[in-house]
N, C-alpha and C positions, 0 to 999 in steps of 0.2 A: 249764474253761469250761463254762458251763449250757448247752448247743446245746436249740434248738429242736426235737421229732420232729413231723413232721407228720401222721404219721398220730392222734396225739393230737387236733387238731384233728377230724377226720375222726370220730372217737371221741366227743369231744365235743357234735357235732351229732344223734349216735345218744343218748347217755347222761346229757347233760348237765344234764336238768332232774332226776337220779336227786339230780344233788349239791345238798346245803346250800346253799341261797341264795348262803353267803359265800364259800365253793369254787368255785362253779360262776362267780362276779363276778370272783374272780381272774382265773379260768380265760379265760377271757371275755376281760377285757383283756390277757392275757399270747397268747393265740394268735391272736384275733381284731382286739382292737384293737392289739395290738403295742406295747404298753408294757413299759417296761424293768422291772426286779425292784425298783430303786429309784421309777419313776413311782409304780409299785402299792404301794408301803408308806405311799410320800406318802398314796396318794389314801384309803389304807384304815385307815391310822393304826397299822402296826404295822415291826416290822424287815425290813430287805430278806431277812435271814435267817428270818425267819416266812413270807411271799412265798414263798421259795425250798423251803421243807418242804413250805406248803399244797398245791405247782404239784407238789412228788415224789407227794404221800401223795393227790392228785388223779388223777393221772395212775395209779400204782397202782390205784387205785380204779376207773378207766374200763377199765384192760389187765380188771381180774377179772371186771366186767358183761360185757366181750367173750367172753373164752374160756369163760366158763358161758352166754350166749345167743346169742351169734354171730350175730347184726342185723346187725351191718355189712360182713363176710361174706358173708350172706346176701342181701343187698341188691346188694351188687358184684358176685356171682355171676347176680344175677336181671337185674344193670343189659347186662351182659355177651352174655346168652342174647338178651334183648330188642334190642340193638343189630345181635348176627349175626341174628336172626330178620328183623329188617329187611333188612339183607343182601342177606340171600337171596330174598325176595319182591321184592325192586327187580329184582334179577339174573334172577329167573323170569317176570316179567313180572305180578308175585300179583295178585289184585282190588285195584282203586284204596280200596275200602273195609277190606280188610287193611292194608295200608301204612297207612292214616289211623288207625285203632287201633293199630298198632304206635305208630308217631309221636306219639301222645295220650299212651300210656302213657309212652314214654320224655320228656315233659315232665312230666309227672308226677313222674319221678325224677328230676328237677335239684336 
């Protein structure tokens, strides 16, 4: 069975405009809109077994942009710091104007 990784998705949202229009359209409808391997061949005009290589050799494609730049990583790590930083200025009583730029920046990162 093809199971789904969701961290692909996640990946996708970092890496996604790197891929080929027609890659990235898959891609697209297979984690984000949720279309079957059969919907996306319909809609793209090729075999569900074409679908099913583009979504491996995609996916490959997003794991190699990570493990050489580590954006997304480094972004969960930064999202992480910023959320305990808030934390702890709520907990300490921080300036109402620290808390308000922590809280900016963490909409920022949604």
């Amino acid at each position: 069975m093809f199971e789904k990784n969701l961290n692909i998705a996640y990946l996708l949202d970092f890496y996604g405009d790197v891929l080929p229009e027609r890659k990235r359209t898959v891609m697209e409808y297979y984690y984000q809109d949720d279309l079957s391997l059969a919907e996306i061949a319909e809609e793209i005009g090729i075999s569900r077994q074409g679908v099913r290589d583009m979504i491996k050799k995609s996916e490959e494609e997003l794991f190699f942009y990570e493990e050489k730049l580590h954006l997304a990583e480094r972004f969960s790590q930064a999202k992480q710091h910023a959320d305990r930083a808030l934390a702890l200025c709520k907990e300490q009583n921080a300036s109402p104007e620290l808390v308000e730029s922590i809280e900016r920046l963490l909409e920022h990162m949604q």
